[in-house]
C-alpha positions as CSV (number, residue, x, y, z in Angstrom):
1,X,10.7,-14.4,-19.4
2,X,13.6,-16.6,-18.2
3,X,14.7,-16.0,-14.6
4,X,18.4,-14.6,-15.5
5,X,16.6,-12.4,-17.9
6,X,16.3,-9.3,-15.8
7,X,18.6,-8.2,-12.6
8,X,16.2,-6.1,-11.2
9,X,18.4,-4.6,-8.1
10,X,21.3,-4.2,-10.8
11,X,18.4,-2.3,-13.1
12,X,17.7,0.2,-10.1
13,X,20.9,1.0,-9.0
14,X,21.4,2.1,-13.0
15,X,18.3,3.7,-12.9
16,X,19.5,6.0,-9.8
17,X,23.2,6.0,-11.4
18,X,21.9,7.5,-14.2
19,X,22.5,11.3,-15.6
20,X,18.8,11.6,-16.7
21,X,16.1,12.3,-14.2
22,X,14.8,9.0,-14.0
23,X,11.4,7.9,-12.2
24,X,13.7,6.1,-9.2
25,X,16.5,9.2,-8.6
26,X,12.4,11.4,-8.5
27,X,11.7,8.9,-5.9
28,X,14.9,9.1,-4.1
29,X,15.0,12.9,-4.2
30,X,11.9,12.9,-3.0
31,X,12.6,10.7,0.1
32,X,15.3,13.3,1.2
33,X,13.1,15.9,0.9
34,X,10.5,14.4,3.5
35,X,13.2,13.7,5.7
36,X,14.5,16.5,6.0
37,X,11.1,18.9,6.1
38,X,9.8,16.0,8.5
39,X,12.7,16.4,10.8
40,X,13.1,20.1,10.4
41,X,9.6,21.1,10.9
42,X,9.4,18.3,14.3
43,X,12.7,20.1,15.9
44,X,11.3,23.6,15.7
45,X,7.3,22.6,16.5
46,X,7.9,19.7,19.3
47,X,5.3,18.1,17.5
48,X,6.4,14.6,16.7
49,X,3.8,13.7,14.5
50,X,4.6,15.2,11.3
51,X,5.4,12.1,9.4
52,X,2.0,10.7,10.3
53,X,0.6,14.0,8.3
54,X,2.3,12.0,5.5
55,X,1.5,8.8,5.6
56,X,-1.4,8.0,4.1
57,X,0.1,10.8,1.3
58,X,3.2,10.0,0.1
59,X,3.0,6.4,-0.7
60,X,0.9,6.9,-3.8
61,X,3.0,10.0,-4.8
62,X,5.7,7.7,-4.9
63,X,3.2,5.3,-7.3
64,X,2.2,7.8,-9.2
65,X,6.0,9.2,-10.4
66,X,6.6,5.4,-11.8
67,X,3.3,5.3,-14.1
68,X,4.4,3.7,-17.0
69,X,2.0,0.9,-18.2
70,X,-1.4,-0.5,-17.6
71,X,0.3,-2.3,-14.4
72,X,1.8,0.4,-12.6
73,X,-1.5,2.8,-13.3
74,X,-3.3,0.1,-11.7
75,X,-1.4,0.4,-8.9
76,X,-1.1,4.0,-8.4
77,X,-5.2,3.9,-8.3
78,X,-5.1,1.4,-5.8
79,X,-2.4,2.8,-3.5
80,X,-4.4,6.5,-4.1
81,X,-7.7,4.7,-2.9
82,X,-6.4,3.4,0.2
83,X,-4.1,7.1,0.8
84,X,-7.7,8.8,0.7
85,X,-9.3,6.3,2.8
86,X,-7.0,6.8,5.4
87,X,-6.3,10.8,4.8
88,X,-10.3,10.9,5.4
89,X,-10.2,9.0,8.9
90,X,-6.8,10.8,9.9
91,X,-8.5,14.1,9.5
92,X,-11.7,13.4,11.4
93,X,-9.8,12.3,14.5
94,X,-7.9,16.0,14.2
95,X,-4.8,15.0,12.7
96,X,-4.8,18.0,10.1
97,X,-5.4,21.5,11.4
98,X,-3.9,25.2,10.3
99,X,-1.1,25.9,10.4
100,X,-0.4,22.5,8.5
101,X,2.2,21.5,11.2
102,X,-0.1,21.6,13.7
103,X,-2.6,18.8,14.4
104,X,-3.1,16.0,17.2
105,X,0.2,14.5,18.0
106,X,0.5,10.7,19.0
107,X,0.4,9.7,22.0
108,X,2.9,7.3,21.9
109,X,5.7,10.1,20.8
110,X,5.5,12.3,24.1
111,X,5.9,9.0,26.3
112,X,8.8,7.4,24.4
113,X,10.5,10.6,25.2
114,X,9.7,10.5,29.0
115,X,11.7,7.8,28.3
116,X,8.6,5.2,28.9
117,X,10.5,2.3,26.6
118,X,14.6,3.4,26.8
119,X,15.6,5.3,29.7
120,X,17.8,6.8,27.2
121,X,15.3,8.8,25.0
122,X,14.6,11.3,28.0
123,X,18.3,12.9,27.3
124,X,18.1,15.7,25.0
125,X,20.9,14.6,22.1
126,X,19.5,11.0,22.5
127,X,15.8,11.9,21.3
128,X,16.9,14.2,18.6
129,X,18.8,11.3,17.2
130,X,15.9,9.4,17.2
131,X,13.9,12.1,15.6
132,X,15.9,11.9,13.0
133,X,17.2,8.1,12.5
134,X,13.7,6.5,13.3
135,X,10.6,9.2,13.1
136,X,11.7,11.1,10.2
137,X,14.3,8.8,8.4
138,X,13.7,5.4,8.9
139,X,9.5,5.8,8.8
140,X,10.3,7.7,5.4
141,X,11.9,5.0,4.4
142,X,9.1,2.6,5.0
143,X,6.5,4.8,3.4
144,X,8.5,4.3,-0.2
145,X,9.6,0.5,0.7
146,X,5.3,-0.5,1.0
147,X,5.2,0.5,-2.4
148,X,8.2,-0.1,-4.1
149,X,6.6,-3.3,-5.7
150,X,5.7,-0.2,-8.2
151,X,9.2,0.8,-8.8
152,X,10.0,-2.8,-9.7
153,X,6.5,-2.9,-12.0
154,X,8.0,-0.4,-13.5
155,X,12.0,-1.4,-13.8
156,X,10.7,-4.4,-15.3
157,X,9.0,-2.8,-17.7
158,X,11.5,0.4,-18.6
159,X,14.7,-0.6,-17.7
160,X,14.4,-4.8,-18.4
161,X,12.1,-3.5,-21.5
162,X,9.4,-6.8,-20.2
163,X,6.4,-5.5,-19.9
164,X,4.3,-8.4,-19.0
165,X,0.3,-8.4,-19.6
166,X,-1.6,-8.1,-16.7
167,X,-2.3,-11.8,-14.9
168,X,-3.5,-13.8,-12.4
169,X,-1.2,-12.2,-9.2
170,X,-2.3,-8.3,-10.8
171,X,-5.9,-10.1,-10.3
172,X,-5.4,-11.3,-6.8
173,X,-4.0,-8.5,-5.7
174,X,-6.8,-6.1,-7.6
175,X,-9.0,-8.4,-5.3
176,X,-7.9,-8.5,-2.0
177,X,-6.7,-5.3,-1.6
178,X,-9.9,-2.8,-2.0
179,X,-11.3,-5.8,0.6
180,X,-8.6,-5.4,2.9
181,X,-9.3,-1.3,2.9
182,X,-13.1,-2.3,3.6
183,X,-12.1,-5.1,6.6
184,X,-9.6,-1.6,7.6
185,X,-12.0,1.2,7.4
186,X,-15.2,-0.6,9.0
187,X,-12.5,-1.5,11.9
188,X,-11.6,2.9,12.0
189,X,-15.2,3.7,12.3
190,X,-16.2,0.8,14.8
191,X,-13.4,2.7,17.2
192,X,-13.9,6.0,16.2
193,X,-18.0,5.4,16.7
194,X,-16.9,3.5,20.6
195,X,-14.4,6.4,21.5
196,X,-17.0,9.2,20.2
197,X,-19.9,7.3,22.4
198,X,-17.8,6.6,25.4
199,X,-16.1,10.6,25.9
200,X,-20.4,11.5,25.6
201,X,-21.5,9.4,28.2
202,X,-18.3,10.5,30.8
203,X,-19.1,13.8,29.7
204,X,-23.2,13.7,30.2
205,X,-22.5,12.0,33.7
206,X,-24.1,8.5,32.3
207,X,-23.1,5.7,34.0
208,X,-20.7,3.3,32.1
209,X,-21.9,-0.2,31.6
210,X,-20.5,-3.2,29.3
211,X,-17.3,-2.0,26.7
212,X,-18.1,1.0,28.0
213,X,-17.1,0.5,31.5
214,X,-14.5,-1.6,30.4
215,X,-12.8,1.2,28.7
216,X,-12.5,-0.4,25.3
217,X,-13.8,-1.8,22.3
218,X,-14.3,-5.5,21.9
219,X,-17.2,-6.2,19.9
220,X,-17.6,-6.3,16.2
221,X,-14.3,-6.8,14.2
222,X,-12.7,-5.9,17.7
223,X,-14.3,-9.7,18.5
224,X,-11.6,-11.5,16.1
225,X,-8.1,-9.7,16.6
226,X,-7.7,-6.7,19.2
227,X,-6.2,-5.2,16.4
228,X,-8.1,-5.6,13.3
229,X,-7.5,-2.1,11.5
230,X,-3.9,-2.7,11.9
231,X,-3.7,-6.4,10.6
232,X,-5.9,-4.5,7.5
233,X,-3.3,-2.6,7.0
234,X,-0.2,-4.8,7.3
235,X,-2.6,-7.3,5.1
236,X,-2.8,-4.1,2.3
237,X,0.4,-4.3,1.7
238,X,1.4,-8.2,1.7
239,X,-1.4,-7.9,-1.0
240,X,0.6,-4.8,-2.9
241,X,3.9,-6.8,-3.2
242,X,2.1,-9.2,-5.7
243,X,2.2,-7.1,-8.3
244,X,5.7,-7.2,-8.2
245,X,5.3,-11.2,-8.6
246,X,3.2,-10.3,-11.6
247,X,5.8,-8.2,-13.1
248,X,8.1,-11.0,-13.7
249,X,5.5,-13.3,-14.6
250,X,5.5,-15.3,-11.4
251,X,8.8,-16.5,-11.9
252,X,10.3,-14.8,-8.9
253,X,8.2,-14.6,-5.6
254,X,11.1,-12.7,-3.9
255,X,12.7,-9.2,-4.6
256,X,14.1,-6.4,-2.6
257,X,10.6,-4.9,-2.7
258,X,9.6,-7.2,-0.4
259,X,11.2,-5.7,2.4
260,X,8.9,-3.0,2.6
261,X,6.0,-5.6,3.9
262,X,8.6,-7.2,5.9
263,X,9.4,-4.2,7.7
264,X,5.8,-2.8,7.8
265,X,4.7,-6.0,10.0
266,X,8.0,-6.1,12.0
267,X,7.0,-2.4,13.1
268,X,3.2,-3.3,13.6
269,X,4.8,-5.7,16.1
270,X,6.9,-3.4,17.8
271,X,3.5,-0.7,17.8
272,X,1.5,-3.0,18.1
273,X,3.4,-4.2,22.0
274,X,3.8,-0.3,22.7
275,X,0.3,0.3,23.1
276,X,-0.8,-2.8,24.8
277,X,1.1,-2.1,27.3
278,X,-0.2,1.2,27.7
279,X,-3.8,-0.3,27.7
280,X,-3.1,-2.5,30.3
281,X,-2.5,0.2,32.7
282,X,-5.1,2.0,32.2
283,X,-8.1,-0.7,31.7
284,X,-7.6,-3.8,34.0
285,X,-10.3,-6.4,31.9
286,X,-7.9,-5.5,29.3
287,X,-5.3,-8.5,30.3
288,X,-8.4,-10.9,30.1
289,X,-9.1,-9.6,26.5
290,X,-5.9,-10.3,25.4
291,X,-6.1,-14.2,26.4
292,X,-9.0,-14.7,24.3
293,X,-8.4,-12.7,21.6
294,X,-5.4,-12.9,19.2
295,X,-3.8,-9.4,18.1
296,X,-3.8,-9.8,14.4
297,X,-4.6,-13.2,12.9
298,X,-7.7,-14.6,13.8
299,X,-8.2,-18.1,15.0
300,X,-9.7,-20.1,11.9
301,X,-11.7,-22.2,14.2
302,X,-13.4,-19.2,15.5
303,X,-14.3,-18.0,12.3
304,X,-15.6,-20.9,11.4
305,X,-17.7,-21.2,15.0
306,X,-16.7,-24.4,15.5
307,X,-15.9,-23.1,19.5
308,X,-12.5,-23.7,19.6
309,X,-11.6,-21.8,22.9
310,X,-9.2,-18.7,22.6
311,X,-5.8,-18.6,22.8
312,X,-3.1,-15.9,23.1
313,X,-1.2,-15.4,19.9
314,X,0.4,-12.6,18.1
């Protein structure tokens, strides 16, 4: 395939331009729609946590609508493995309940409007515009960008008419991937097994010794990175953008797809800050933690045990 053979942004915008209902304008109708429910159904509940219902959801809907060769199918399946994963563990820690816009809400939602991060967000006009430009639009956005690597799987294939055999990247990918969602998913029930243990011992009246008095997990995966079910996660998705690479070959490692990983692990950083600082008012060992153990990449030399002491880095 040569390089100039295939202007896969000028492919898109055709592919939305265009008077048939293509597999893209689905996609993009299908972003407006979870807007606007998102948005609609937040306003009228006060329960901010609607696009979290969706998250682990609509990604591999989005897959799914571009299934046009052995590549994208592959990825769909992938994409759908890690959205039940993730529905499975959202669910246990109450995020779905009847009616369906009910459920747990985050945490993190009801203090940004107390205006915990921008003094701002506690006026009433200034947190319904960020209900809609971030919460509803811009996370909406992000949940299609992850896996738009499939749109451009599938632009290559449709609207370039390239459909290249599966290869080494596809194989990487394949690889990594189903690991990271194991790394992710041991991470979920390490925390969900300390939170579960911690709330019976308070309530039973036991008294609170180790992680347990500290107020939080550090042990197991929690040992590497502070965060590990979140660098998973962010890792998931670095992975997913090589099938794009695979698309073309490998003759291209960058394309507007790849701003959906980009963005993902910008985000994690903001998140990731938000609640630190949250658990540092609550748990004072937890400052301590934090110096000797990174938030999402591990130190090498500590995997290796080769004792290299602990440093603070992102």
């Amino acid at each position: 395939m040569a390089e100039d053979s295939c202007n896969i942004w000028g492919e898109t915008i055709l592919a939305l331009q265009s008077d048939e209902l293509t597999p893209t304008k689905m996609c993009a109708w299908t972003i407006a729609f979870v807007v606007a429910i998102t948005f609609v159904t937040s306003s009228l509940t006060g329960n901010y946590s609607q696009v979290d219902k969706l998250w682990s959801v609509i990604p591999f809907v989005y897959c799914w609508i571009v299934v046009t060769d052995k590549r994208t199918l592959l990825m769909a399946i992938i994409a759908t493995l890690w959205g039940v994963r993730l529905t499975w563990n959202f669910n246990r820690r109450g995020g779905y309940k009847w009616p369906i816009w009910d459920g747990d809400e985050d945490y993190r939602w009801k203090l940004l409007q107390d205006g915990a991060l921008l003094e701002i967000l506690k006026n009433k006009v200034a947190w319904v515009a960020f209900n809609l430009l971030f919460i509803s639009f811009y996370q909406n956005v992000l949940l299609f960008l992850i896996v738009a690597p499939s749109l451009v799987a599938h632009i290559v294939a449709t609207g370039c008419g390239q459909a290249v055999p599966l290869n080494g990247y596809d194989y990487l990918a394949t690889a990594l991937i189903p690991l990271f969602i194991a790394i992710e998913a041991i991470a979920d029930n390490q925390q969900y097994n300390f939170q579960t243990e911690k709330y019976r011992r308070k309530n039973a009246g036991e008294t609170l010794t180790g992680e347990y008095a500290d107020g939080f997990k550090s042990s197991g995966f929690f040992a590497i990175v502070r965060k590990p079910n979140y660098a998973a996660e962010q890792a998931i998705w670095i992975a997913f953008y090589l099938y794009s690479i695979g698309a073309v070959n490998g003759e291209r490692f960058v394309n507007w797809s790849s701003s959906g990983w980009t963005l993902l692990c910008v985000l994690f950083q903001g998140s990731g800050w938000l609640i630190e600082q949250i658990t540092l008012g609550k748990y004072p060992k937890y400052g301590e933690y934090m110096e000797q153990v990174p938030r999402y990449i591990p130190n090498p030399m500590e995997l290796l045990g080769l004792g290299a002491s602990k440093t603070k880095t992102p």
